[in-house]
VOBAKE-351638 format. One record per residue (C-alpha): y, z, x. Coordinates in steps of 0.02 Angstrom, whole numbers, plus 32768, in hexadecimal, padded with zeros to 4 digits. Example, Ala and Ser with C-alpha at 12.3 -4.5 7.8 and 13.67 -1.06 7.14 Angstrom:
BEGIN
7F1F81868267/7FCB816582AC/
END
This chain:
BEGIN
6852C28D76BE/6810C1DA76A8/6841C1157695/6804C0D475EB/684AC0497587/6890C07974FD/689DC01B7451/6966C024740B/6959C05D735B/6A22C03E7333/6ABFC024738B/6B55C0317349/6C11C03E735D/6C55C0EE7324/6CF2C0FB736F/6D76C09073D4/6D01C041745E/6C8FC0BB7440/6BCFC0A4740F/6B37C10B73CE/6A9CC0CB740D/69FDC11E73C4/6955C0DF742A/6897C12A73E7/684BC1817472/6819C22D748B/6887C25E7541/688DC304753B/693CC33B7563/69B6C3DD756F/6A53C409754A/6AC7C39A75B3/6A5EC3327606/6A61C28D7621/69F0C1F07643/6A04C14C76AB/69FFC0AB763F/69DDBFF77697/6A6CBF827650/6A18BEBF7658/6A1BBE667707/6A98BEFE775A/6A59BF5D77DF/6A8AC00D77BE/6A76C0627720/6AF5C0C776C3/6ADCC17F76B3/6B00C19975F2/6AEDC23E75B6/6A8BC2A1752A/6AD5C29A7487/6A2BC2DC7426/6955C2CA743A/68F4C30073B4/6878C2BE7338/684EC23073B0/6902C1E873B8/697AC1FC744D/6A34C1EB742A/6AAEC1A774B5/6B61C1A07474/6BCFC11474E8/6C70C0C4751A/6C7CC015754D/6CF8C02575ED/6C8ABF947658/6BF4BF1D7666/6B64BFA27650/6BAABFEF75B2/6BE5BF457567/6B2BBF03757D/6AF8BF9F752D/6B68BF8274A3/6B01BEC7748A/6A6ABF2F7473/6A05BF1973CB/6982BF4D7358/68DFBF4173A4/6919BF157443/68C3BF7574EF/692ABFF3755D/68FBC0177600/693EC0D275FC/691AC1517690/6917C22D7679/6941C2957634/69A8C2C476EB/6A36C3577722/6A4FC40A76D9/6A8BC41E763F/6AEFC4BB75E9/6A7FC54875DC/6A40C56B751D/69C2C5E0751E/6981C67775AE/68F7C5F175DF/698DC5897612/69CBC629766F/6A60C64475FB/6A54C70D7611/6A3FC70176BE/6AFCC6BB76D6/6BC2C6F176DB/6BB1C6F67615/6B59C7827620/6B9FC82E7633/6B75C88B76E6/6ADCC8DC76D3/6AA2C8A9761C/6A51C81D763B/6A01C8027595/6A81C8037534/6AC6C75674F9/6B76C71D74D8/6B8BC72D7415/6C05C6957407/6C11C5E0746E/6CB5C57D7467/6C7DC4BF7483/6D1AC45574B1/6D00C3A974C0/6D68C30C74F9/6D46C24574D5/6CA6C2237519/6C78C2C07554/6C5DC2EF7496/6BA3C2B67490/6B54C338750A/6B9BC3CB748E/6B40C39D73F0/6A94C3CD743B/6ACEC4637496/6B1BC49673E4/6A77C4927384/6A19C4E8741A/6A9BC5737417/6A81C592735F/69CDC593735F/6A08C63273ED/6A5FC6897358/6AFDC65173B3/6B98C641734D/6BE8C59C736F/6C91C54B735C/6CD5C4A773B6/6D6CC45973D5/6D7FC3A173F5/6DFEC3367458/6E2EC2817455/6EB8C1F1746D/6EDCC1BD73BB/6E81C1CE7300/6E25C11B7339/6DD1C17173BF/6D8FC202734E/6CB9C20F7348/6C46C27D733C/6C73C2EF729F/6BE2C2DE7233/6B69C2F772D1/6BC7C39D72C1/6BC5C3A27203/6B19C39E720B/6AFFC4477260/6B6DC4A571E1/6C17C48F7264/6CC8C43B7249/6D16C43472E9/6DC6C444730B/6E21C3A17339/6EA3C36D73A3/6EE8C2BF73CB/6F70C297745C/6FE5C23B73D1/6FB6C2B17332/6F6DC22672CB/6EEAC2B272A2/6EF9C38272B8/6F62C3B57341/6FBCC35A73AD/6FA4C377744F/6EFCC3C274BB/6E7CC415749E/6ECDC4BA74E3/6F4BC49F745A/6EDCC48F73DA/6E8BC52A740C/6F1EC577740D/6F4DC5417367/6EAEC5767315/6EA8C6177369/6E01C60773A4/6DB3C67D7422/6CDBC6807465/6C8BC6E074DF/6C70C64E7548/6CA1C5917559/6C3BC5047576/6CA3C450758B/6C89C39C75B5/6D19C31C75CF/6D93C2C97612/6DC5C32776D3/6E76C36C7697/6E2FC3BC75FD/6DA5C408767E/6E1FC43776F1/6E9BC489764D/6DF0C4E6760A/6DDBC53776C9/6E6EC56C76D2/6E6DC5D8762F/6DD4C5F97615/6D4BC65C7695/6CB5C6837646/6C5DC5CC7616/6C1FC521765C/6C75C47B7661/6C0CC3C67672/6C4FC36676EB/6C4BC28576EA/6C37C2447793/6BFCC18C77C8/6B58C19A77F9/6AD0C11E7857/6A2BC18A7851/6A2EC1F677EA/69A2C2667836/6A2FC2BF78BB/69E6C2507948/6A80C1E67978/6B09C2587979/6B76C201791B/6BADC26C78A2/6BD1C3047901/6C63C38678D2/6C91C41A7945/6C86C4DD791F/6D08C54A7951/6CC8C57B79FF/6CB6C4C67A27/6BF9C48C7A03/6BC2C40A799B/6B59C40B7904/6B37C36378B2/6B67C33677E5/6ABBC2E177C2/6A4AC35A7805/6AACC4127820/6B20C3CE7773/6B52C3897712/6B6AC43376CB/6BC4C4B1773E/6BF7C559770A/6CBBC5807711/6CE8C59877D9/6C55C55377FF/6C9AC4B07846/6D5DC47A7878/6D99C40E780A/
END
């Protein structure tokens, strides 16, 4: 974990209100993290997470919905970002990330790891999923994806996909592209089955994927001031009533894990 400035290599609009901001800097980062990123003269920074880190460049995929993320969206080529992490617990990707050691795994059989991963994704909560792809294929993990959003102007992210040898299935809420309806649909409509799930979106589609599915993980968006866990300000409830906080215990939960 660390504070570094660092230098914005491109950023550009990919989708409707929707940005990809590469930055050189060599963060380490997992699997659905995220970091904090200082927007100008405002005094709390804006939790963005991990769309990719490697070879020195660190990925953060965006939408503009207020002042932090439309000052990010002024940001140019050369320009300095003060950018804090990489923070939270990401989706588990490998056994040092204690994947075997969870609900995936079968009672008893501990090293054996799920053969399959079903990745469904909605708007903004895309991003975190390409990273935890490529990490579960360099596992030996079969793959597949299924991605949800408003309308065919809101569609990104398909040749981050591409580029690890997977077309995901679509679906859009008015049909302009794949299936209309959710994600759930889609699935349906593609017939697609995994040994586990592992989602990030919108609270509905988290709340749909719970409901069907048991055996997976779900990234959870929450407004956060810290970061770190030390304010409390993010905190969701378990089912026998404690607390466990998104930036620190999260963002990554697995299914049950936390009420909804």
């Amino acid at each position: 974990m660390k504070d570094e400035k660092a230098r914005v290599l491109s950023n550009v609009p990919i989708a409707r209100d929707v940005w990809k901001l590469d930055l050189e800097t060599d963060m380490a980062c997992e699997p659905g993290q995220f970091v904090e990123v200082k927007c100008g003269g405002l005094f709390l920074r804006r939790p963005i997470s991990v769309c990719e880190a490697r070879n020195g460049v660190l990925t953060l995929i965006y939408k503009v919905v207020g002042r932090g993320t439309d000052w990010m969206s002024g940001l140019e080529q050369g320009q300095k970002v003060d950018v804090f992490g990489s923070l939270g617990t990401g989706f588990p990707t490998g056994q040092a990330g204690g994947f075997f050691e969870t609900a995936c795994c079968p009672v008893g059989n501990e090293e054996q790891q799920p053969e399959s991963v079903l990745l469904i994704g909605g708007g903004v909560g895309v991003p975190p999923l390409v990273m935890t792809a490529r990490k579960l294929q360099e596992q030996g993990i079969r793959v597949q994806a299924v991605l949800g959003f408003n309308s065919a102007v809101d569609v990104f992210g398909l040749d981050l996909f591409a580029g690890l040898g997977i077309e995901p299935v679509i679906a859009t809420m008015d049909g302009t592209v794949g299936t209309k309806g959710t994600v759930l649909d889609a699935i349906d409509a593609a017939g697609l089955d995994a040994d586990v799930v592992m989602s990030c979106g919108p609270l509905p589609m988290l709340r749909a994927v719970c409901a069907r599915y048991e055996n997976g993980y779900v990234s959870l968006e929450s407004r956060m001031a810290c970061g770190l866990g030390a304010c409390m300000g993010c905190v969701v409830k378990t089912p026998d009533g404690s607390q466990l906080r998104v930036c620190k215990d999260g963002p990554v939960f697995r299914i049950g894990e936390v009420v909804l």
